[in-house]
N, C-alpha and C positions, 0 to 999 in steps of 0.2 A: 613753200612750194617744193614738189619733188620731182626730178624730171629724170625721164629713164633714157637713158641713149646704148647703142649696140648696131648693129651689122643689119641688114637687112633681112627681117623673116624671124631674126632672134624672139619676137614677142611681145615687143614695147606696146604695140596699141592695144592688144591682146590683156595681158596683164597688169596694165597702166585702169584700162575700164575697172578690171575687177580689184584692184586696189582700192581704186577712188567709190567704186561703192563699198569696201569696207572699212574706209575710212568717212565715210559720208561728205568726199567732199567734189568740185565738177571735174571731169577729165575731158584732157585737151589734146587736140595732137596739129604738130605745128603742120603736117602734108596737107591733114583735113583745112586748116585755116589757110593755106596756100591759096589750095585750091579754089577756097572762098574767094578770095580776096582775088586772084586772077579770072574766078568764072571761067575754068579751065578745068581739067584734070592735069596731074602733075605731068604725064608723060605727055601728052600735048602739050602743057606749055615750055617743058624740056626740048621737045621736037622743035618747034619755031621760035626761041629764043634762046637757047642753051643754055646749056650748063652756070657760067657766069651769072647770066641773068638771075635763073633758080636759084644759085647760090646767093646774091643782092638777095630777093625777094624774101628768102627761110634765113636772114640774117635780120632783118628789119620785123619777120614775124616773132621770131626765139625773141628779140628785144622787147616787144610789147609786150607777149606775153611772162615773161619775166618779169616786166616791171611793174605789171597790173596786181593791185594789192589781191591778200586773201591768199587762204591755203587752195591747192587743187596740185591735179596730177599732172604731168606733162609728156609725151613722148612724142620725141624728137623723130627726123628721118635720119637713115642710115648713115648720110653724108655732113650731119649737122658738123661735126665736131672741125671736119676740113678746114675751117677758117679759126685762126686764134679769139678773134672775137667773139665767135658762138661760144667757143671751150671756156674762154671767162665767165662772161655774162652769165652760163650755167652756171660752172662752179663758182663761184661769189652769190649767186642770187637766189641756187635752188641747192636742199641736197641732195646729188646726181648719183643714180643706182646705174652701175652696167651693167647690161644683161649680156652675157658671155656664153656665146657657141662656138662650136667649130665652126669651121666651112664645110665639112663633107655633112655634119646635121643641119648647117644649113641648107646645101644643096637638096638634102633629103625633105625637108621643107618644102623648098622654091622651085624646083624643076618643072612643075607647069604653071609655073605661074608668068602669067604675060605684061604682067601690069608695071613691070619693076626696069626704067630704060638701063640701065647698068648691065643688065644679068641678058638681054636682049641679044647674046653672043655665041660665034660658035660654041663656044667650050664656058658654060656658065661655071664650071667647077672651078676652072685654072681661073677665071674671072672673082670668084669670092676665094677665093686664096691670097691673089692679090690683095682685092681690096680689106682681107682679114692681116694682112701684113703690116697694111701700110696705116688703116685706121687702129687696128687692135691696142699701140701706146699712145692714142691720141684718145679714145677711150678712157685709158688708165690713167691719162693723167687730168682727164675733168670730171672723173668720178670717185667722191668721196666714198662707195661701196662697191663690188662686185662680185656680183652672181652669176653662178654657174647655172647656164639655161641650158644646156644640151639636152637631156634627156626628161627633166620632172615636169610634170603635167602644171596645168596654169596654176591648178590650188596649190603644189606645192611653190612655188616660184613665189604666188601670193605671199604666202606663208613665211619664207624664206624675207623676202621683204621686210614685211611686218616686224617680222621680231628682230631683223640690223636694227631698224628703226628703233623699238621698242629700246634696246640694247645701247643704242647710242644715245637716249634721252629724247629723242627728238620728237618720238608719240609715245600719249597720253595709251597703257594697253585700253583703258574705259572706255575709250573714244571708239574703238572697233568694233562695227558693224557687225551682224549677221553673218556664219560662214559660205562661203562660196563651194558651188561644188564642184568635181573636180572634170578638168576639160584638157584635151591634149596641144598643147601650144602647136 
């Protein structure tokens, strides 16, 4: 398994898809199986249960999907890493690429974006600064690679990917799919 984690907006569901189809194998993302699993979207079930709750819920999701055999992709949400036990269960079970932006390219991302309750604040900028403070070594320390996502479009990041992998033994280069073309994260 290889599960990508990073900041919010960084790219992980983005370039987690196009990974796993050039790797041929299924991609997952723990918000989308949240949400499943709640029959909610995340910021509603964020809104009338909180934070805690969410975090219970996307700690019991990373765990199943972790432990369910078979290769496939995974990308986390923003706030996976917050709890010691996601940051394990990752690194021991999958291996964890971080995709690494700023906050101001994130900003330049997310700023209309409504969908993310975090960012939902006067000053979204001073808001992912924070939160790039306070996650950025919790990142680093459940991921066995990391990638600079600020500015290379999804093919390269793909790309980038692939050959850590490649490089650290861990993929087969035969195994790789079709190229993807290239799209701006």
């Amino acid at each position: 398994m290889i599960a990508l984690v990073g900041m919010p907006g960084g790219g992980k569901s983005t370039v987690g898809k196009q990974l796993a189809r050039q790797i041929g194998v299924p991609f997952f993302d723990s918000d989308h199986e949240i949400e499943r699993r709640a029959g909610t979207s995340v910021r509603e079930f964020f809104d009338r249960h909180g934070e805690d709750s969410f975090r219970d819920l996307e700690s019991q999701v990373i765990a199943d999907l972790v432990a369910e055999p078979g290769d496939r992709i995974l990308a986390t949400g923003g706030g996976a890493v917050l709890r010691e036990i996601n940051r394990d269960v990752l690194h021991r079970g999958a291996t964890v690429l971080y995709l690494r932006s700023t906050p101001e390219d994130l900003f330049r991302r997310l700023r209309h974006d409504t969908t993310r309750p975090l960012l939902q604040v006067r000053d979204p900028l001073a808001k992912l600064r924070e939160l790039h403070h306070q996650r950025d070594p919790l990142y680093r320390r459940c991921a066995h690679f990391v990638l600079e996502s600020a500015r290379p479009s999804v093919h390269a990041l793909v790309n980038m990917a692939l050959m850590q992998l490649e490089l650290a033994g861990l993929l087969d280069p035969g195994r790789v799919a079709a190229t993807v073309g290239a799209e701006p994260v």
